[in-house]
N, C-alpha and C positions, 0 to 999 in steps of 0.2 A: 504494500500500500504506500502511497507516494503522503511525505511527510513535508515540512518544513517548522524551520522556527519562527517565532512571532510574536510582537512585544505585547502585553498586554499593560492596562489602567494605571499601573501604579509603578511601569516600566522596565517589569519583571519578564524574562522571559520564558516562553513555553512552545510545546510541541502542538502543530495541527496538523489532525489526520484528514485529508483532503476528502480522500474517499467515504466515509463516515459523516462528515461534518462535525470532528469532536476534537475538542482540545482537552491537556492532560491537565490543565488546570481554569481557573477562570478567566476569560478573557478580561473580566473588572478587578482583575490584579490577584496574578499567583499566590505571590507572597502575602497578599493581606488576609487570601482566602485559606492560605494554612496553617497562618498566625491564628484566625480566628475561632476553625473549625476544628485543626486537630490539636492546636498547644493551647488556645486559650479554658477550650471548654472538653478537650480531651486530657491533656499532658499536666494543665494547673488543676482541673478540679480533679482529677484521680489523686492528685499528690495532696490535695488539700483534706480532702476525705480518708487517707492514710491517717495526715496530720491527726484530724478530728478523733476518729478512731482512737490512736495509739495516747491521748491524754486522758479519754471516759475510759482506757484503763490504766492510767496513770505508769505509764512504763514506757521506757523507748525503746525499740527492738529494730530490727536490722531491716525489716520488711518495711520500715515508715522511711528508710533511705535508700530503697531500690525499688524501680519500678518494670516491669517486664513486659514488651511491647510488641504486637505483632501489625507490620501494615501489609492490607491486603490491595497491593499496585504499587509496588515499590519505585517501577517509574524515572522520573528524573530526579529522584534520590532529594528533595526538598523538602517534605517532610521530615525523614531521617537527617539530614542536616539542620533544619531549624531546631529539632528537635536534641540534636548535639550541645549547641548554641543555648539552649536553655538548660538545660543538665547541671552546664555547671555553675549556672547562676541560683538555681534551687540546692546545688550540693547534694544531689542526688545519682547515686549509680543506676544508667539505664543498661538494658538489655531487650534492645533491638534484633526484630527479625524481619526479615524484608521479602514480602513472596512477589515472584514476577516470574511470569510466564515467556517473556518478548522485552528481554533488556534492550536502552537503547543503546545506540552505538556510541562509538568514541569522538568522532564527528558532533555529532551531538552533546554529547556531554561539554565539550569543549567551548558549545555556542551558548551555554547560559552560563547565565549572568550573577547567580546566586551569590557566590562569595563576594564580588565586587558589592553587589546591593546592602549586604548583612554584615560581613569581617573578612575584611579584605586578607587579614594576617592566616584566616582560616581556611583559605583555598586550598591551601594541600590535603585536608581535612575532606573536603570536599569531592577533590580525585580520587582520594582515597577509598569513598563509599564505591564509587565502579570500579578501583583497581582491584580492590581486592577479590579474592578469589569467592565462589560458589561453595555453597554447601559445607562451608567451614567460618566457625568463631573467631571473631579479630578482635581486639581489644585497642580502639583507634584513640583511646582517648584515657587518662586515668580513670572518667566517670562513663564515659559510652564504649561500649561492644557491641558489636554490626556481628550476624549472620544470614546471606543473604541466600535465600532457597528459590530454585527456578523450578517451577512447582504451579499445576493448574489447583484453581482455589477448591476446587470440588475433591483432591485428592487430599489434602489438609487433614491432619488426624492426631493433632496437640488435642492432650485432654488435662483443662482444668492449667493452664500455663501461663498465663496474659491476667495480669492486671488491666491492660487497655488494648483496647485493638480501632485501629486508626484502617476506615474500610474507604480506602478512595479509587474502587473501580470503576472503569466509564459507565456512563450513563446508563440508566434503567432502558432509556427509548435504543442507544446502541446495542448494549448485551444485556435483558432483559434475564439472563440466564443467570445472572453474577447477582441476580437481586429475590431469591426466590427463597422460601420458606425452608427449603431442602438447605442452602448455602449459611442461609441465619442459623440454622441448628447447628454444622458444623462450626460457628464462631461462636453459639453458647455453650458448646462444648471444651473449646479451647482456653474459655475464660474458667478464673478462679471466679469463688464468689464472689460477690458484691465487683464484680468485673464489669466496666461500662467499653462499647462500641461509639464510637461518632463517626459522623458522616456529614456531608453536603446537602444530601439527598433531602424534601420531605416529601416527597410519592408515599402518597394515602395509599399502595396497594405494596411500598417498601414497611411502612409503618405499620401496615398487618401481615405482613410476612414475621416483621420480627418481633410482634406479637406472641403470631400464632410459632412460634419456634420456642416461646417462654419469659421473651423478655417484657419489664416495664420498661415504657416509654415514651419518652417527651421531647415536645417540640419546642425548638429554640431560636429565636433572633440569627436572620441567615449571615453570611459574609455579606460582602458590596455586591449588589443585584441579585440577590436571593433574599425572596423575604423569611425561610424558615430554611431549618438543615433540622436531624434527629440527632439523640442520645438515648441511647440505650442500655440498661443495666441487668447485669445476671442478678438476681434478688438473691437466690437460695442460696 
């Protein structure tokens, strides 16, 4: 499928799939949409809700400083690097996992912009999410480790592993397959308890898929031109 790069809203750049008519992030600003959707109200409120947690029982333990992540379209790697980028300003050790079916290429990686936009001093940090190798743990960071699984999401079979799982596959109207009630079970399985999902999406027929899979959930204030996105939480 024929690709290119292409700035979007807030100057950020990202990949469009010609053929599709989809981009891997929002054209009203990448960066703002995964500040918003997967660190703000995926990556802070998990860690706040640890926090909460770990004082109503008046003890600190090791789980309230380590969070365990799985994203499902690992992609141009923006997530997992914003996500670096906060780590260690919260002082928390993450463990990232990254599923992608169709890495992009080197070419690509090379046209965005990410480091320049966020920490320029961090761009090795950056390469480093694609150089490094498949299906093995790296430890890129004192506080962040990447392992990156090239891996269709339907074959996924972490049970009970993920404090958060950051679900940014293309669109429900693109691959309707990646949004179905079969696929939500396989992510409530992979979470621990009290394990929340966020997304972009608020498709009324995503929001009962991952209902009807067991989770509770609620809709939230979208990124720049989305009026809602979900959150979703394993209760049990």
């Amino acid at each position: 499928m024929k690709r290119k790069i292409i700035t979007t809203a807030d100057g950020s750049k990202t990949i469009y799939i010609e053929d599709w008519n989809e981009h891997y992030h929002s054209i009203h600003g990448a960066i703002q949409e995964a500040k918003h959707v997967f660190i703000k109200h995926g990556l802070y409120h998990c860690h706040a809700e640890q926090c909460h947690l770990e004082r109503r029982r008046k003890v600190v333990s090791a789980s309230a400083k380590s969070i365990s992540i799985l994203e499902i379209g690992f992609g141009t790697g923006l997530n997992a690097f914003i996500t670096c980028l906060e780590a260690k300003k919260l002082k928390v050790d993450i463990d990232y996992v990254g599923v992608e079916a169709y890495p992009i290429s080197s070419e690509e990686v090379s046209a965005l912009n990410y480091a320049d936009l966020l920490s320029k001093e961090s761009d090795s940090v950056f390469k480093k999410l694609h150089e490094v190798s498949w299906e093995e743990k790296h430890r890129l960071k004192s506080y962040f480790s990447l392992t990156k699984r090239k891996q269709f999401f339907k074959d996924i079979q972490d049970i009970n592993q993920y404090n958060l799982i950051y679900f940014d596959a293309f669109a429900p109207k693109v691959q309707p397959e990646l949004w179905t009630e079969h696929i939500f079970k396989i992510m409530f399985k992979a979470l621990k308890s009290k394990g929340i999902l966020v997304t972009y999406s608020a498709k009324g027929s995503v929001r009962r898929a991952m209902q009807n899979a067991g989770f509770s959930v609620e809709r939230l204030e979208g990124p720049p031109g989305k009026r809602e996105m979900l959150r979703a939480c394993k209760e049990v």
